[in-house]
VEXVEX-809877 format. One line per 10 residues: number of its first residue (from 0); their letters; for each residue x, y, z of C-alpha. Coordinates in Angstrom, 1 decimal. Example, Ala and Ser with C-alpha at 12.3 -4.5 7.8 and 13.67 -1.06 7.14 Angstrom:
2
0	AS	12.3,-4.5,7.8 | 13.7,-1.1,7.1
This chain:
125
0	XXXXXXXXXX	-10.0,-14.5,-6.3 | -6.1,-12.7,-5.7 | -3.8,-13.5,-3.5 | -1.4,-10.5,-2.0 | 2.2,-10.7,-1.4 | 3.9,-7.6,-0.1 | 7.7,-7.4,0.3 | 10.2,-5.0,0.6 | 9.9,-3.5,4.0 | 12.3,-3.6,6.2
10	XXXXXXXXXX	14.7,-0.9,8.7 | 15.4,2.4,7.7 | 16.6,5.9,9.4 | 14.7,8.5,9.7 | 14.6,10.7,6.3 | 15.4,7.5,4.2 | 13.5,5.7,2.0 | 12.0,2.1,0.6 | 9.8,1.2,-2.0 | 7.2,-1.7,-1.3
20	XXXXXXXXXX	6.4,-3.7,-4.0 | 2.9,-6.3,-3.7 | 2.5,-9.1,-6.1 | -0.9,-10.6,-7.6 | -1.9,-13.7,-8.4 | -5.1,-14.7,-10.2 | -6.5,-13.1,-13.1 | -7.7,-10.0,-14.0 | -5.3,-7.8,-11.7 | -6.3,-5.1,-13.6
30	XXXXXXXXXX	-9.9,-4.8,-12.6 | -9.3,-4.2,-8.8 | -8.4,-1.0,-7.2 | -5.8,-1.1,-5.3 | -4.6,0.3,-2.0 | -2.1,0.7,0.9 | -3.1,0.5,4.6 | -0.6,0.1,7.7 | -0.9,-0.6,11.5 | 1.0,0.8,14.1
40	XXXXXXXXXX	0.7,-1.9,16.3 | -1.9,-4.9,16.8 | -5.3,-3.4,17.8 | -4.8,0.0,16.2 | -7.2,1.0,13.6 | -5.5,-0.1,10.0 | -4.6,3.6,8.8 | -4.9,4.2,4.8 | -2.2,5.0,3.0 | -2.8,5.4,-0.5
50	XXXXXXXXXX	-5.4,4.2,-3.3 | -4.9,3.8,-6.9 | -7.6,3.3,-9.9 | -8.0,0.0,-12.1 | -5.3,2.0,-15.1 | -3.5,3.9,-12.8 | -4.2,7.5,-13.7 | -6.0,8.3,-10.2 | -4.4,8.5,-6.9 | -5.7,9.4,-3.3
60	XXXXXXXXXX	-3.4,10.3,-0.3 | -4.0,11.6,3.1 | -1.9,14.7,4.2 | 0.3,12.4,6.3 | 2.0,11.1,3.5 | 0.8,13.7,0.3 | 4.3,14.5,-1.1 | 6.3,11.9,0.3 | 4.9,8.7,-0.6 | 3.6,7.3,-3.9
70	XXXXXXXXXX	1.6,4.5,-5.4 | 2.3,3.1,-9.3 | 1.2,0.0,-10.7 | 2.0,-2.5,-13.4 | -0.6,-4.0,-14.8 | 1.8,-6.4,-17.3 | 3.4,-7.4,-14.0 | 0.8,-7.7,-11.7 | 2.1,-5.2,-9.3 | 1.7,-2.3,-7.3
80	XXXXXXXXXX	4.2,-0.6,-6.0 | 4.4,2.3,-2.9 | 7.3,4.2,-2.9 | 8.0,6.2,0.1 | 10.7,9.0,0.7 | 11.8,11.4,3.5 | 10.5,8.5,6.2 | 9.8,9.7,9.8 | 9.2,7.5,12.8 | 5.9,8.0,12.5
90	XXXXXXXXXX	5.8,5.8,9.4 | 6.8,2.7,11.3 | 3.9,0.1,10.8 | 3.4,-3.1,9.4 | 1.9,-2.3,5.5 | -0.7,-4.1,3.9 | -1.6,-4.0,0.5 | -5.0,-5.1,-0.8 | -7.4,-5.1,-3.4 | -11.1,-3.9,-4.2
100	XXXXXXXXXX	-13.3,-5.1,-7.1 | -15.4,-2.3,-7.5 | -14.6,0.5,-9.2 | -14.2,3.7,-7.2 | -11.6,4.4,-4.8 | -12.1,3.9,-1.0 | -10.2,4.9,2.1 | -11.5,2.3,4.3 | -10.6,-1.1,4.8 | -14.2,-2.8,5.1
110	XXXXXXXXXX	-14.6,-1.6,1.1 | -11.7,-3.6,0.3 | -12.0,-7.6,-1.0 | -8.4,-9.0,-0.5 | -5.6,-8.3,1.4 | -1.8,-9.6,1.6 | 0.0,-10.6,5.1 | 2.0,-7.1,5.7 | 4.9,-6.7,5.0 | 7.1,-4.3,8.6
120	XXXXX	8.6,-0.7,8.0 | 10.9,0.2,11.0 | 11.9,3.3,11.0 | 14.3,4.4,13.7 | 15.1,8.3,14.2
């Protein structure tokens, strides 16, 4: 079992940036995959974000945020970060971070095991 803490969100203008942070607890953070999902708003589909593999040297994005966003982890810390630059409006959500024990990377929220409470990214144009 993990348990997810996300902070680091907050309000931002349009073109600025933040970097999300989510902290692990438990053991063995270092065999889940991890990943990045947000919400626009309660009863939207949870939208993926970004994936990242059990040592870190494999990534997925979507084209909505390929260039401008990225994941990194720290296994000795028990953290995974997302930073994301050049925000746009569009990026306002609440952002979840979660965690998958398997091994490959998924884009879909059902394939992942544990998730933190969200953390809200406001950003205003």
């Amino acid at each position: 079992q993990v348990q997810l803490v996300e902070s680091g969100g907050g309000l931002v203008q349009a073109g600025g940036s933040l970097r999300l942070s989510c902290a692990a607890s438990g053991r063995y953070f270092s065999n889940y995959v991890m990943g990045w999902f947000r919400q626009a708003a309660p009863g939207k589909e949870r939208e993926f974000v970004t994936t990242i593999s059990r040592d870190g040297s494999n990534t997925w994005y979507p084209d909505s945020v390929k260039g401008r966003f990225t994941i990194s982890r720290d296994n000795a810390k028990n953290t995974v970060y997302l930073q994301m630059n050049s925000l746009k409006p569009e990026d306002t959500a609440v952002y979840y971070c979660a965690a998958d024990s398997r091994y490959r990377l998924h884009m879909t929220p059902p394939n992942y095991d544990y998730w933190g409470q969200g953390t809200q990214v406001t950003v205003s144009s």
